[in-house]
N, C-alpha and C positions, 0 to 999 in steps of 0.2 A: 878462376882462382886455382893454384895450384896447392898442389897437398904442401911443398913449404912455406906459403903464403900462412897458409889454414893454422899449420902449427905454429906459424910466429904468433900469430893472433891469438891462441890458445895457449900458451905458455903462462903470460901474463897470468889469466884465467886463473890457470890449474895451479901456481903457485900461491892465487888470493885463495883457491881454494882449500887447499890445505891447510894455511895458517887459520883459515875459519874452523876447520876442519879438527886441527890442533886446539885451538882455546875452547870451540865446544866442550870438545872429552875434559881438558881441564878442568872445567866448571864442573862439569859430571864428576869429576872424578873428588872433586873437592866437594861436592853436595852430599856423596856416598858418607864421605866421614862422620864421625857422630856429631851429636849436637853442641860441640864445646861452647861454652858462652864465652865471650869476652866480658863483656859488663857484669861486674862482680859487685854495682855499688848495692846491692842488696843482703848481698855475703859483707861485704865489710860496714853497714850498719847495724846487722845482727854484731857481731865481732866490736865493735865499737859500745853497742849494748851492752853487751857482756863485762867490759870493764867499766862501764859507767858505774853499773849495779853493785857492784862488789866496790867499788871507792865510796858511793854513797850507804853503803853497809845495808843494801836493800836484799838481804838474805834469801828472801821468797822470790826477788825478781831473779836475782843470779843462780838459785835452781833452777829456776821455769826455762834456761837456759838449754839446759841438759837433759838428754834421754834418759829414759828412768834404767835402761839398763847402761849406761855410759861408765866409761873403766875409765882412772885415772892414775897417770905415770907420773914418778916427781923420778929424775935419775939425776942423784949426787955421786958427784964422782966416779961417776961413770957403773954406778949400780943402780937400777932401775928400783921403785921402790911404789907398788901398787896397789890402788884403794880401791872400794865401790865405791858409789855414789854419795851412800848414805854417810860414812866415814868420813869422806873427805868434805863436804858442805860444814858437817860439826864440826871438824879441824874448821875450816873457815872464819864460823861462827863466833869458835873460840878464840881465834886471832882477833878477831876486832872486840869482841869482848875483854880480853883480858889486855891490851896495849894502852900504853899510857898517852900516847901520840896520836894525831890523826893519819891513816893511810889511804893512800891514792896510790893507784894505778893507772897508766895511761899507756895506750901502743905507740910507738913510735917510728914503727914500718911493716907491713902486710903484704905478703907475699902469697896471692890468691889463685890456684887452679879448681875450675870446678865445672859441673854439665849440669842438668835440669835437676838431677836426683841430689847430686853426693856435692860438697866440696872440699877442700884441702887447704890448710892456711897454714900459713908463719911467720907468726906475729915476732916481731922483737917489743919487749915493755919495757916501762921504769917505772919501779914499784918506790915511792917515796915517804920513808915513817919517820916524821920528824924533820932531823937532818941527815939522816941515812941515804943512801941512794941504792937501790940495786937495781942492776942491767940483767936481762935474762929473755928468754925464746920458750913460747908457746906453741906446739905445731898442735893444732888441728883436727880433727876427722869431722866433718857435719852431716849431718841428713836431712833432707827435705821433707816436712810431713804437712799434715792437713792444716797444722797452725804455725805453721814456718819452719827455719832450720833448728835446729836442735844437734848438741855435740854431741857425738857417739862415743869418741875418744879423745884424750888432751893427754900429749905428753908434754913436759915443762922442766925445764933446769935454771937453773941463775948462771951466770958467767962466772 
């Protein structure tokens, strides 16, 4: 056999070998990346929690939500306008105490990034008291701990 024989018969080869060669380091290279999950149905059950508990006026469930050092943003009008914890649950408390209506909340789209630790959401709701309706965005911040996620941060405006 001669050396162009040799290399016709090797070309073939050498070019399966490279595409093996190529998709290997792909997959390496896409393993390297952090742990991002896809499946978020665990985030958006927590998140679905969260509004159940506050439509069904269950106060203590819709704390147990949140990290006890969790900040909270209302921005009207484009001014940010921020509570602790403890403030903002008694505003809460006081709304469904003092409403002459029954109120519900429901999300009606969840826009979910997250990894093993942290995740990030953006809820769109409609908050409904009576015959009122209002549209508004919940963004997010969660953390993962020993007894599930918990909000670190919630900033929230109406449309």
């Amino acid at each position: 056999m001669t050396n162009d024989e040799t290399s016709m018969r090797l070309k073939p080869m050498a070019s399966c070998i490279r595409h093996v060669a190529c998709l290997a380091l792909t997959l390496l290279l896409l393993g390297c990346q952090g742990e991002a999950k896809t499946d978020s149905a665990d985030v958006r059950e927590f998140l679905t929690h969260y509004f159940s508990t506050w439509s069904a006026k269950d106060m203590d469930g819709y704390g147990a939500c949140f990290h006890e050092q969790a900040r909270i943003v209302f921005v009207h009008q484009g001014v940010p306008q921020s509570q602790g914890l403890t403030d903002f649950l008694h505003g809460q408390k006081l709304s469904h105490a003092t409403t002459t209506v029954p109120m519900t909340e429901v999300p009606t789209d969840m826009k979910i990034l997250r990894d093993e630790r942290t995740a990030q959401a953006s809820v769109r709701w409609k908050l409904t008291k009576g015959a009122d309706i209002t549209l508004g965005t919940d963004c997010f911040t969660l953390i993962k701990t020993s007894t599930g996620w918990k909000i670190i941060s919630l900033v929230f405006y109406n449309d």
